[in-house]
C-alpha positions in Angstrom: -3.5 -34.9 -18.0 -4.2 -31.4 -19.0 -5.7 -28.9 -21.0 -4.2 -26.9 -23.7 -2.7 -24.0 -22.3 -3.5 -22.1 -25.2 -7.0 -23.2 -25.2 -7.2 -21.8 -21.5 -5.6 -18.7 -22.7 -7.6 -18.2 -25.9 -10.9 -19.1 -24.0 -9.8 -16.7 -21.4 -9.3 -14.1 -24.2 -12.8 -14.6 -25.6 -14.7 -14.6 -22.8 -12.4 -11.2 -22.1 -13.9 -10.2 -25.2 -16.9 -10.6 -24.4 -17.2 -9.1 -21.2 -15.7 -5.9 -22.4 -18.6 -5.7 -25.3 -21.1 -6.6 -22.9 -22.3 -9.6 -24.7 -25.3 -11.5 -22.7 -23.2 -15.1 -23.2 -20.5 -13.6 -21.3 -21.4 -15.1 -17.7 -22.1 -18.5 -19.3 -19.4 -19.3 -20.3 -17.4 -18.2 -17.3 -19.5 -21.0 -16.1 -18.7 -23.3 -18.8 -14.7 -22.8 -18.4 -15.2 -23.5 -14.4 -17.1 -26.5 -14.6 -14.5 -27.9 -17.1 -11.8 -26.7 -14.5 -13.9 -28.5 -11.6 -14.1 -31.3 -13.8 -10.4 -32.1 -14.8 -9.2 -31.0 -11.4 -11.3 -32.7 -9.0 -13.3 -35.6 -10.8 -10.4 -37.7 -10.5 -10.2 -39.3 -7.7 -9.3 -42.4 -9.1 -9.5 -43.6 -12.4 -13.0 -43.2 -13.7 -15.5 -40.8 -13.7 -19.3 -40.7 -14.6 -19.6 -41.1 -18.4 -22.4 -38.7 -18.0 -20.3 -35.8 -16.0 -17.1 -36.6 -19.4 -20.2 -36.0 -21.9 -20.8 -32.7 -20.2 -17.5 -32.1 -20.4 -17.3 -32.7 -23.6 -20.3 -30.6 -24.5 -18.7 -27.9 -22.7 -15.5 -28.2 -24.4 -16.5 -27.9 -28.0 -18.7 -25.1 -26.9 -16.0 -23.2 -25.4 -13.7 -23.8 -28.1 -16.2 -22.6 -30.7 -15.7 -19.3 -28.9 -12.1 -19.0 -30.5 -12.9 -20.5 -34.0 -11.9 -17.4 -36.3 -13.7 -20.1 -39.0 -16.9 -21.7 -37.8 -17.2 -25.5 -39.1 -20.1 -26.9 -39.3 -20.0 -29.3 -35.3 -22.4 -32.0 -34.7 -22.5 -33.9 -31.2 -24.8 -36.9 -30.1 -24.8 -39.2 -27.7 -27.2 -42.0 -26.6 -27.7 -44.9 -24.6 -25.3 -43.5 -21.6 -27.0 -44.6 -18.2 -25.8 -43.7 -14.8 -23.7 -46.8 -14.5 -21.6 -46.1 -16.7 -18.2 -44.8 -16.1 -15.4 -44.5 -18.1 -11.7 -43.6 -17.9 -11.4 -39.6 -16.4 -10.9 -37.6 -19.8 -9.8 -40.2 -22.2 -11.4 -38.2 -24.9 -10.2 -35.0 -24.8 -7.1 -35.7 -27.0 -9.4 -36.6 -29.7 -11.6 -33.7 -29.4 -8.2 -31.3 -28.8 -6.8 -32.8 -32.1 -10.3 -32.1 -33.9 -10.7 -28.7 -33.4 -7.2 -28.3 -34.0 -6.9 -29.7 -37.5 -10.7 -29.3 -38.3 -10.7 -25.1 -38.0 -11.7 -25.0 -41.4 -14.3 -23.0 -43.0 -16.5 -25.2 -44.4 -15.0 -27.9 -42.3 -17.1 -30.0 -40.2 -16.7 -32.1 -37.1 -18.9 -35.0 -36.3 -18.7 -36.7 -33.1 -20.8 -39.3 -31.7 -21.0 -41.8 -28.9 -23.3 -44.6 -28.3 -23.6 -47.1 -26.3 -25.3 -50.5 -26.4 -26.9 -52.9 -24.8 -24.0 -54.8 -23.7 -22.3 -51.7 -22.3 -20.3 -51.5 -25.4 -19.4 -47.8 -26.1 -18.7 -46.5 -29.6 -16.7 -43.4 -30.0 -17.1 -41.7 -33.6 -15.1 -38.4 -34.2 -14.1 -37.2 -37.5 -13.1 -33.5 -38.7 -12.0 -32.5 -42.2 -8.1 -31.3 -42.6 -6.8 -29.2 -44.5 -4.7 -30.6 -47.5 -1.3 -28.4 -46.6 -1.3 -29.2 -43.2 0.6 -32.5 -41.7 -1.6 -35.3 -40.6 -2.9 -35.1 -37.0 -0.6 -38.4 -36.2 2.1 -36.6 -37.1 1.6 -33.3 -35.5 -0.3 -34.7 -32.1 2.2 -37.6 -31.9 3.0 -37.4 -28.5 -1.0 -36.7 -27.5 -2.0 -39.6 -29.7 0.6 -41.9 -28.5 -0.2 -41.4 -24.9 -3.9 -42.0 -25.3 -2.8 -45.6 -26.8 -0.5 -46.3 -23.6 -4.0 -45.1 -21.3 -5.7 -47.9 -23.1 -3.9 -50.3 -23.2 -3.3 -49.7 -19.4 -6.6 -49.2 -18.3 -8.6 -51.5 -20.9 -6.2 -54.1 -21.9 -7.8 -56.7 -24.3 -11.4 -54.7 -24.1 -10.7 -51.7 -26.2 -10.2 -51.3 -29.9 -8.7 -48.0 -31.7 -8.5 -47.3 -35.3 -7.4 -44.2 -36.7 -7.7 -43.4 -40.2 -6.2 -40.4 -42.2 -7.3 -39.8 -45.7 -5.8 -36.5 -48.2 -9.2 -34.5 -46.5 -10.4 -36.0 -43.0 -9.1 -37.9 -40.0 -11.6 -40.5 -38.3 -11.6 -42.0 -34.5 -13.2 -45.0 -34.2 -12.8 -46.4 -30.6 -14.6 -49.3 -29.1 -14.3 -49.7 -25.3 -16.0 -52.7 -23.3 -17.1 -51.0 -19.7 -18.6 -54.6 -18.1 
């Protein structure tokens, strides 16, 4: 698994930016970009990581990639329920979030992404981001990262996993279940 060259190269870009303007945000997200390096280069060391340490992740992701948004949609993460027990397979989200902010750079876009879980250590991953009409459907343009994700779980949570994806003419919609007992 990897990162987006371009967003490495376009994060690497804005936080040039910023440096060269002297903006105060400048050293944080340095940071931000290195702990998401730390994460996706040494965190797996075998197949699952802290769900915690993938939220943060996350959270650092989408505020990284805001950086490069030439439009701003309107983002929304929440997350509840995680407990340190909980561990889940290293990155299995970031396709999803990669596709979002990908197809959702819209203007008055907005990306909504939430994860729960319950009491029976059921987790509940929500993302959805509106698309614009005139561009293909995420399936078709992320086929290969969408298709790979499938094969991961399948692999790494066969029979305790369920993934529905759902394109409509103006937003596409993850809704993944995973059991981690």
């Amino acid at each position: 698994l990897q990162l987006s060259p371009h967003f490495l190269f376009n994060t690497l870009n804005n936080i040039y930016s910023m440096a060269y303007f002297k903006e105060d945000n400048t050293a944080p997200a340095i940071m931000k970009l290195s702990e998401m390096m730390r994460h996706m280069l040494y965190e797996d060391q075998g197949r699952f990581v802290s769900l915690a340490k993938e939220i943060k992740f996350m959270e650092n992701f989408i505020e990284l990639w805001g950086l490069k948004l030439d439009e701003k949609p309107t983002i929304e993460f929440s997350h509840e329920g995680v407990k340190d027990r909980h561990s889940i397979a290293h990155l299995i989200f970031l396709v999803f979030l990669e596709n979002a902010f990908k197809h959702g750079n819209t203007m008055d876009g907005r990306i909504a992404i939430k994860l729960t879980l319950d009491k029976e250590d059921m987790l509940h991953f929500y993302i959805r981001n509106d698309v614009l009409k005139a561009r293909k459907t995420a399936e078709e343009e992320s086929g290969v990262g969408l298709s790979n994700v499938k094969k991961r779980l399948n692999l790494i949570y066969p029979g305790k996993h369920k993934l529905v994806l759902d394109q409509n003419t103006g937003s596409f919609e993850v809704n993944l279940k995973i059991d981690l007992k």
